[in-house]
C-alpha positions in Angstrom: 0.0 0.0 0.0 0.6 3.4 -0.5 -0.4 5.9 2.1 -1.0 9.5 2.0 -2.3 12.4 3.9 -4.2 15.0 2.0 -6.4 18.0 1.8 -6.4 18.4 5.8 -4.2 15.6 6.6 -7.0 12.9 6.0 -5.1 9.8 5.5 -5.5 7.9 2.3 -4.5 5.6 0.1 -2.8 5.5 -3.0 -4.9 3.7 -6.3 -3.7 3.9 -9.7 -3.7 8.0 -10.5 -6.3 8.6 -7.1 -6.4 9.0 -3.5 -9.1 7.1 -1.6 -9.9 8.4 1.9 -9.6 5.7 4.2 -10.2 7.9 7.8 -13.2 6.4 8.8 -11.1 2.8 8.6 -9.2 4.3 11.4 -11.4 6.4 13.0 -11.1 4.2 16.5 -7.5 5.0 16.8 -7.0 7.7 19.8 -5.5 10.8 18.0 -4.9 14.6 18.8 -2.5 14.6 15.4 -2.1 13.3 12.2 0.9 11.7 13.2 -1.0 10.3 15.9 -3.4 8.2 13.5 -0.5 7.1 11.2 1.6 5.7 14.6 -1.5 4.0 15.9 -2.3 2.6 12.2 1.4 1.3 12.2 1.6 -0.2 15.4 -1.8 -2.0 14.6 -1.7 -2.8 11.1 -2.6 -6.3 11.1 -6.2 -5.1 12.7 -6.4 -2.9 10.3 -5.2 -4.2 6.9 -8.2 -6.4 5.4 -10.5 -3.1 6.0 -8.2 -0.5 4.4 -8.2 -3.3 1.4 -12.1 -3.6 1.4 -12.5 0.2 1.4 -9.8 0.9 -1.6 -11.7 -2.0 -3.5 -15.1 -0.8 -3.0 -13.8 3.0 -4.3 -12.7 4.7 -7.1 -11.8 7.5 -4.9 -10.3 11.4 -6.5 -7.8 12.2 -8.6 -4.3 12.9 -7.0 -4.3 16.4 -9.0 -7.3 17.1 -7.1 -6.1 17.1 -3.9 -3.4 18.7 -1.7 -0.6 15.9 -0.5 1.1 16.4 2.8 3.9 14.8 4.3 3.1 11.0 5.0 4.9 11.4 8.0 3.7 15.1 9.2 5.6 14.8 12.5 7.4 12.0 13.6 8.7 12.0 17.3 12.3 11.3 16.0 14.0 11.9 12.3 17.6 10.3 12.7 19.3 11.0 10.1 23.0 9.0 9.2 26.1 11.2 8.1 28.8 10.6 5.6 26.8 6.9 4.9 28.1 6.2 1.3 31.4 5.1 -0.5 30.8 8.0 -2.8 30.9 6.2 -5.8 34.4 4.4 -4.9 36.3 7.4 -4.0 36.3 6.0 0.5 38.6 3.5 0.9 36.6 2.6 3.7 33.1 3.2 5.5 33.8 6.4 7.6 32.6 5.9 11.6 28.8 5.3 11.7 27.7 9.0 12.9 24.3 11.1 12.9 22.0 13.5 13.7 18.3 14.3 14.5 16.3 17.0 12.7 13.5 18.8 14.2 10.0 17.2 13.6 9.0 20.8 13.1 11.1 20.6 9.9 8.8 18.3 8.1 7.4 19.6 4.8 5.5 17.5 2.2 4.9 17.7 -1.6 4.4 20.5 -3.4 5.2 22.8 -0.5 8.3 25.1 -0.2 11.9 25.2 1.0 12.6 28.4 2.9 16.1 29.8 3.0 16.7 31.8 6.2 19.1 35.1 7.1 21.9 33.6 8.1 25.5 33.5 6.9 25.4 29.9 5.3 28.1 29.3 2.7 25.8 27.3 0.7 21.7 25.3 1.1 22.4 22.1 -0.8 20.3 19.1 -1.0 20.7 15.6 0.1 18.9 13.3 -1.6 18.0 9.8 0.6 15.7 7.2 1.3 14.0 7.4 4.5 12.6 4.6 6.7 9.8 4.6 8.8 9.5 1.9 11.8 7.2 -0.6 12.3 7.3 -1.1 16.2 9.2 0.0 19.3 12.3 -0.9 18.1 15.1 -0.8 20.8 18.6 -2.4 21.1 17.5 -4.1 17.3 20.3 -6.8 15.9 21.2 -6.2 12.9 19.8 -9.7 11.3 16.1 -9.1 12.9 16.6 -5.4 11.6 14.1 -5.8 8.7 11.6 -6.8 10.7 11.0 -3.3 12.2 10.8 -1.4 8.6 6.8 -0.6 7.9 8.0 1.3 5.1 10.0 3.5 2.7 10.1 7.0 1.6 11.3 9.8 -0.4 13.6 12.3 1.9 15.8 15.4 1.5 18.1 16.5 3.9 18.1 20.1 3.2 21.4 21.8 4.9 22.8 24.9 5.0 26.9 24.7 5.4 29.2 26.7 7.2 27.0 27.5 10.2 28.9 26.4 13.1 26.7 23.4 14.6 24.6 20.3 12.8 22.1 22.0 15.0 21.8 25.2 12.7 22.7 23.3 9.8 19.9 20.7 9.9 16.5 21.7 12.1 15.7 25.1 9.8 11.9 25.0 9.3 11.4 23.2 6.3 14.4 21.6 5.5 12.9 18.0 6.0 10.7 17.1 2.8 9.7 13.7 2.7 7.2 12.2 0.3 5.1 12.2 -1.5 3.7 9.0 -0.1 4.5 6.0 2.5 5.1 2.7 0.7 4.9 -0.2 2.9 7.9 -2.7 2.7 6.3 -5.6 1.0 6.2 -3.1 -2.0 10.2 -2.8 -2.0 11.7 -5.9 -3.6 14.9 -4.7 -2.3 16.0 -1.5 -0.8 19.3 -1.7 -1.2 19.4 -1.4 -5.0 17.3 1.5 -5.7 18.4 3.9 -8.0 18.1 7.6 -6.2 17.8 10.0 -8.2 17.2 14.2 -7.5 16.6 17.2 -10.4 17.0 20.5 -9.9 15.4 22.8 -12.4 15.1 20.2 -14.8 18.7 19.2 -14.4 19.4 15.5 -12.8 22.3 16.8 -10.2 22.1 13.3 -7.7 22.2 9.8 -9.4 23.6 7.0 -7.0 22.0 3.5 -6.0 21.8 2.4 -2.3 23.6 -0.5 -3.0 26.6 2.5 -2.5 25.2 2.9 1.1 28.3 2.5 3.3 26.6 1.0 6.6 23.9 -1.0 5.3 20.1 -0.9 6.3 20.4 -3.8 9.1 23.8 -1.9 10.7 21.8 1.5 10.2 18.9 0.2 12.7 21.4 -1.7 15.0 23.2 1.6 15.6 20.4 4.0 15.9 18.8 1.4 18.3 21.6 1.2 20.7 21.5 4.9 21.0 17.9 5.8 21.8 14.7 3.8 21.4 12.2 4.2 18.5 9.0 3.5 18.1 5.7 3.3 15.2 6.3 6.2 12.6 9.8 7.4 13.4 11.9 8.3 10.6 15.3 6.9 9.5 16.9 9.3 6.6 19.9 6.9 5.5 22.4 9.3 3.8 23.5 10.6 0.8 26.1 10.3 -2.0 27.7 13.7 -2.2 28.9 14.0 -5.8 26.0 15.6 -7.1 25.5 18.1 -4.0 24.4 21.3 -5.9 23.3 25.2 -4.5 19.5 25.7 -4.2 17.9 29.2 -4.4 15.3 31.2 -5.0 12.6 30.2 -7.1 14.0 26.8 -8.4 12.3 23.5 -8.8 13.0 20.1 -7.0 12.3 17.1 -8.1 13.2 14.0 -6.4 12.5 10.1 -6.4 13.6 6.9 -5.1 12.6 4.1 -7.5 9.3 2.5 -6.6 8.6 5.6 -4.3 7.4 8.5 -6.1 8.9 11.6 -7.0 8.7 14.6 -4.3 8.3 18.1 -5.8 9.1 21.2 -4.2 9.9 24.6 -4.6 12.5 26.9 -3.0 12.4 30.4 -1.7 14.8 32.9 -0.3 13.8 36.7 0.4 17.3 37.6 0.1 17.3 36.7 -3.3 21.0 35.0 -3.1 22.7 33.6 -6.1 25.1 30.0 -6.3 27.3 28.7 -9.3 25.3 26.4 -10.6 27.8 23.3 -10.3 27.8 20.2 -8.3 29.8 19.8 -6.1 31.9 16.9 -7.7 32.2 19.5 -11.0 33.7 22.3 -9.0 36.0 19.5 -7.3 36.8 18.3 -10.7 37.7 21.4 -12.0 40.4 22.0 -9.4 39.1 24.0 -7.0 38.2 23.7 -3.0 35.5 23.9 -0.6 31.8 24.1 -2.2 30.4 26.6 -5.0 30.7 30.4 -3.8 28.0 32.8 -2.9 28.1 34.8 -6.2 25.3 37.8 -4.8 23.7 38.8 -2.0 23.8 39.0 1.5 26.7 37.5 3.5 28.6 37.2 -0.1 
């Protein structure tokens, strides 16, 4: 299945080109929040499955155009996110030290909403493309062979950043630099996540092209880790890195397009009020081309 909230944040479910409302399926589930409903679906699913599959059956429900997607995961209670987690297309020599972050719930976004850039003195906002997990059932101290088991599903993410600031804190949390979307596939849909081509445009231009199967610290070591540092439990988030080599500037007014195989593609839009300017290379062309550091601030504030 293929979940998704929409309109205002009734959850759904994906058919063909349509959305079929599926709240009243779940309507006995104790909520205050969306994210409530989808954490109490998740921890319950097997209650719930045969139903949601009667009531997509029996409708043809509304066209996707026709309706306003949100994040599939508006607020999780923990988004860990791994750091430096690829071989960058063979350029490592070895995995670096498993290492990560958490982003703000309050950073969520969802399809066809917008990345804002904020005042502050940021070298460069870049994108990371991932794919992002979301877990099944309190998952604590997980080994790394039952890790699997504790995957409800898969996701489109992007770890928006904005380098130079001086902690992950700044660089990570900004309000709206966690889109994820455009829908929740659950993991019987996923053949095999770790060979998924990844792909992210911006404007038009494909900038990130890597498979996970570059993923330095697989899925099952990714879960075992995470787990031995805090608990998690039904709808948290696991973002699982990014290759670097096609790291590019955003700015204002450009278009993002971005899709995991199997998952969607996530489309967004990105604002800044300061009206900044980038060189438009990746980061593994300016690298190529000589030169250190990442693209420079060509105008604007703090350039």
């Amino acid at each position: 299945m293929k979940f998704v909230f929409f309109d205002d944040f009734k959850l759904g479910v994906l058919k063909g080109e349509s959305v079929v409302g599926v709240s009243d399926v779940v309507s006995d589930i104790p909520s205050v929040s969306p994210q409530d409903t989808l954490s109490g679906l998740i921890a319950d699913f097997d209650a719930y499955k045969s139903d949601l599959e009667k009531c997509v059956a029996e409708s043809d429900g509304v066209p996707v155009s026709q309706v306003r997607l949100r994040s599939p995961a508006p607020r999780p209670l923990n988004i860990a996110c791994m750091a430096v987690n690829y071989m960058e297309n063979g350029t490592r020599s070895e995995p670096a030290p498993k290492n990560g972050f958490n982003k703000s719930p309050n950073s969520v976004i969802g399809d066809g909403d917008t990345i804002l850039l904020p005042d502050l003195p940021a070298t460069i906002f870049e994108h990371e493309a991932e794919l992002a997990l979301v877990i099944s059932k309190h998952a604590w101290q997980v080994k790394a062979e039952d890790a699997f088991d504790y995957i409800f599903g898969y996701m489109n993410f992007i770890d928006v950043s904005a380098r130079g600031v001086p902690a992950f804190y700044q660089m990570k949390s900004r309000e709206t630099f966690a889109p994820m979307g455009p829908w929740l596939v659950t993991a019987d849909e996923i053949d095999d996540p770790q060979s998924l081509p990844v792909k992210l445009w911006v404007n038009g231009r494909l900038c990130q092209d890597f498979n996970t199967d570059d993923m330095a610290h697989k899925i099952p070591q990714v879960i075992e880790w995470v787990t031995s540092v805090h608990s998690l439990e039904p709808g948290d988030v696991i973002a699982t890195g990014t290759n670097h080599f096609g790291l590019s500037a955003i700015q204002d007014g450009d278009s993002i397009e971005m899709e995991v195989a199997g998952l969607g593609r996530l489309n967004l839009s990105v604002r800044d009020d300061l009206k900044r300017t980038w060189g438009r290379e990746t980061r593994h062309e300016w690298e190529s081309a000589g030169n250190e550091g990442t693209t420079p601030q060509l105008t604007g504030k703090y350039a």
